[in-house]
N, C-alpha and C positions, 0 to 999 in steps of 0.2 A: 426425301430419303428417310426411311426409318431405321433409325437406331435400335443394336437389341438391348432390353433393359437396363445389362448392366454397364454398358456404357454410357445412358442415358443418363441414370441416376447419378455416375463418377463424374458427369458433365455438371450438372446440376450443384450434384457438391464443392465442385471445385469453383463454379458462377459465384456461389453464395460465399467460399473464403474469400475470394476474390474482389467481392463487396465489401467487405465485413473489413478487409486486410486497406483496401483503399480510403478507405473511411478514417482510419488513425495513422495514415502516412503522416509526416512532418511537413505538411506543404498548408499554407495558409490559404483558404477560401471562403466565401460567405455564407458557404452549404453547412458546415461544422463549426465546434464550439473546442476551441482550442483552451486547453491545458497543459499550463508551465510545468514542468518537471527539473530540480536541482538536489545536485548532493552538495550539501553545505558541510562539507568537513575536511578539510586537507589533511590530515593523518588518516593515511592508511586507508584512504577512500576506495582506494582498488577490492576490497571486498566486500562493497555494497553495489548490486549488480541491478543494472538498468530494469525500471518497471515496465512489465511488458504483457499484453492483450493473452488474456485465459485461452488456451486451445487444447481441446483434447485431443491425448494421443492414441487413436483410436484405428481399429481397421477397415476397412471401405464396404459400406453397408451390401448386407444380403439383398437386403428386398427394398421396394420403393417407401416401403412403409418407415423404416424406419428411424426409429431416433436420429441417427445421425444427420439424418437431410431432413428433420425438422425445422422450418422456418425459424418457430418460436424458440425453441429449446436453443437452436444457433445463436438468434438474434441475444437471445438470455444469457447463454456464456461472453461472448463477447462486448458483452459489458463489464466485462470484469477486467481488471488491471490488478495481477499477481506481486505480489513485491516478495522476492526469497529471501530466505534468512541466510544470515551472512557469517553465520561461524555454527561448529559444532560443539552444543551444550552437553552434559550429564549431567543433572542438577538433583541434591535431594536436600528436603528443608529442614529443619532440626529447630528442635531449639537451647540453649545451651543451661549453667545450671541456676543460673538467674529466672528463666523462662522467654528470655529474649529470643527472640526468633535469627534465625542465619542460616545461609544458602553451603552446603559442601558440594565442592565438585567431585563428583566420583569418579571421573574419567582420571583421578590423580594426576600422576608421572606422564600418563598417555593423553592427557588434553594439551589441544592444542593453542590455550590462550594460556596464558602468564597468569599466575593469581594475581597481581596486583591489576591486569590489566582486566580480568575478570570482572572485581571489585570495584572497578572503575562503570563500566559496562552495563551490571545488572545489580540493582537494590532491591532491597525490600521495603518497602513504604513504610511509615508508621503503624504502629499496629490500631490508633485511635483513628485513621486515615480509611478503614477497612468498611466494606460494606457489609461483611457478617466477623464477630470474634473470632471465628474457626479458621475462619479461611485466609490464608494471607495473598495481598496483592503485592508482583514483582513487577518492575517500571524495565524497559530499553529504550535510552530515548536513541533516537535514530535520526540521521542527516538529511533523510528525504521531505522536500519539502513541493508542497503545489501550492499553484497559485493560477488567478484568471483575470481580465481585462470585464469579463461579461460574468450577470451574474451565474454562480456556478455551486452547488454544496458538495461537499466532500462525505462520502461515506466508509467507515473504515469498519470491515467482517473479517472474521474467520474466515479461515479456507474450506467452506463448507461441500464444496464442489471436487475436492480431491480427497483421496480414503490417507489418511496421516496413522503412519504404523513406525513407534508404540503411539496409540491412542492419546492424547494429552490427559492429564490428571487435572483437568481445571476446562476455565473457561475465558476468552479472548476479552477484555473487555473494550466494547465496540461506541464507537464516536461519530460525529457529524457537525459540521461548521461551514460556512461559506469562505471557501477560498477566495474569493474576488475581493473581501472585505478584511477577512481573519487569516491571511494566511501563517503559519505555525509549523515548526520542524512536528511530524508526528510522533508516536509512542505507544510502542507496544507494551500493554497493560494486562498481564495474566491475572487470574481469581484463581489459585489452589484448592480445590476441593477436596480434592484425595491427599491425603497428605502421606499414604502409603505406600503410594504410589511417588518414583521420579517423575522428573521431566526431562525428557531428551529431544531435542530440537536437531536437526541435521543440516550442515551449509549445501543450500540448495532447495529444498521441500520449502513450497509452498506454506512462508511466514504469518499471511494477511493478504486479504484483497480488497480492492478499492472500486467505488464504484460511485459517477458522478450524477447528479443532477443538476439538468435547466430547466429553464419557462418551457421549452418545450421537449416535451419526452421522447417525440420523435427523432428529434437533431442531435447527430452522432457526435460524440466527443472523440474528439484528436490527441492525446499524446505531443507536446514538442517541449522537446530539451533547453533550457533557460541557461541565458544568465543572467547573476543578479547584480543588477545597475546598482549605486552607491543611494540612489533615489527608493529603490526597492527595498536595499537591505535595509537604510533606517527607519523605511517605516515598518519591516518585519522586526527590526531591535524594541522600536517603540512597542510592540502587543506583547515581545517574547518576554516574560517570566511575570505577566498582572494578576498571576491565579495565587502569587505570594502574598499579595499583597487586597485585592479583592474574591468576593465571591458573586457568584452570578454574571460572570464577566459578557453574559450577550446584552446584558442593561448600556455599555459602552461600544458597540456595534453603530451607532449613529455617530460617535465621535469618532472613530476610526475611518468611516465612512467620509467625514468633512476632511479628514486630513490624508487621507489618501491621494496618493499620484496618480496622477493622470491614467499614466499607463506602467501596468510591472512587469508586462508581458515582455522579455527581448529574445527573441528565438535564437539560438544559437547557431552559427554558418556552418556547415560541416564542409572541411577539406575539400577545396575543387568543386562546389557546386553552389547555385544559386539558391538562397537561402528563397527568394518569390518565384521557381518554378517548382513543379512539379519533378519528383528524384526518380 
């Protein structure tokens, strides 16, 4: 039976989601490389929203040709793990009559966070901390934490793949570590360039994307929901805060290594369903 094309290629397209979606289910097999996902923060956790597989929202391609039902360009997006930002900023930087640097919210009276809980939230770094004098770095640290049984590195980008309006006045700054050995709550780290420019962030748009590697680049990474054993959390307590206290902290990547647990991985059961089938 022949198809007319443009059912063909909607078949096609919908094959390769269909791959692509099956491949970071929550279901444990020996074909993927499963990564832990946790929100470590019981305050007010409800507004940090589940990390979840890049897909464009796009309309059903013209022709056979293109973009859309690109193998490569698919297989390229869905490697990405979007994490959205979880409150709405207006931020402009100032500095006050010292020369000290500090954040004002400009949304005033109409933002929606508290100043103190603001304050709490988001810093500005040292200014001797800076990787140029001009530019200042602002810290979020944030609950989301991965972690892996096999080895695994953790890549943290910009959302390079989606158009962010207004434009950001800086630059993300971007990280990499092995989760199986270092896992670590992450940290969204801005560079200020423009200082003429605000910064407005939106709850929701595309915060950061993540993107993992293994020994083999072929073998898809899975997504699954943790939780963290009392075995897991202390030895993520033991790594959490050695940047205070050393520097070059991959020099201690082999001792972390000998005292590491067995296993950190505990996949979470979801409501009514077996956590070793298939959902």
């Amino acid at each position: 039976m022949i198809l007319n094309r443009t059912a063909a290629e909607q078949m096609t397209l919908n094959s390769m989601f269909d791959r692509l979606k099956a491949a970071f289910q929550p279901t444990r097999t020996a074909g993927v490389t499963d990564v832990g996902w946790a929100i470590m923060d019981d305050r007010a956790s409800l507004i940090w929203d589940q990390p979840r597989i890049y897909r464009r929202d796009i309309p059903r391609p013209a022709s056979a040709k293109s973009v859309q039902v690109c193998p490569a360009a698919l297989d390229f997006d869905a490697r990405h793990v979007v994490v959205p930002c979880p409150v709405d900023l207006h931020l402009r930087f100032e500095q006050d009559e010292k020369g000290q640097p500090r954040l004002k919210n400009m949304a005033g009276l109409q933002s929606t966070i508290r100043p103190k809980y603001l304050q709490q939230m988001v810093r500005v770094v040292d200014r001797v901390e800076w990787r140029h004098p001009d530019r200042p770095i602002l810290q979020i640290i944030t609950p989301y934490l991965f972690l892996a049984d096999t080895p695994v590195w953790i890549n943290q980008l910009p959302p390079y793949l989606d158009y962010i309006d207004p434009a950001w006045p800086g630059l993300l700054i971007c990280g990499r570590f092995p989760i199986h050995i270092w896992p670590r709550h992450l940290m969204w780290a801005f560079e200020w360039r423009d200082l003429s420019r605000d910064l407005i962030l939106r709850r929701g748009q595309p915060w950061f994307y993540l993107r993992f590697e293994t020994p083999d680049p072929a073998r898809p990474v899975r997504l699954v929901e943790t939780d963290i054993t009392p075995e897991a959390k202390a030895y993520i307590d033991s790594i959490s805060g050695v940047t205070n206290y050393v520097n070059r902290t991959y020099s201690l990547f082999d001792r972390a290594r000998q005292r590491r647990p067995q296993t950190l991985l505990s996949p979470r059961a979801r409501p009514g369903s077996d956590p070793g089938t298939d959902s």
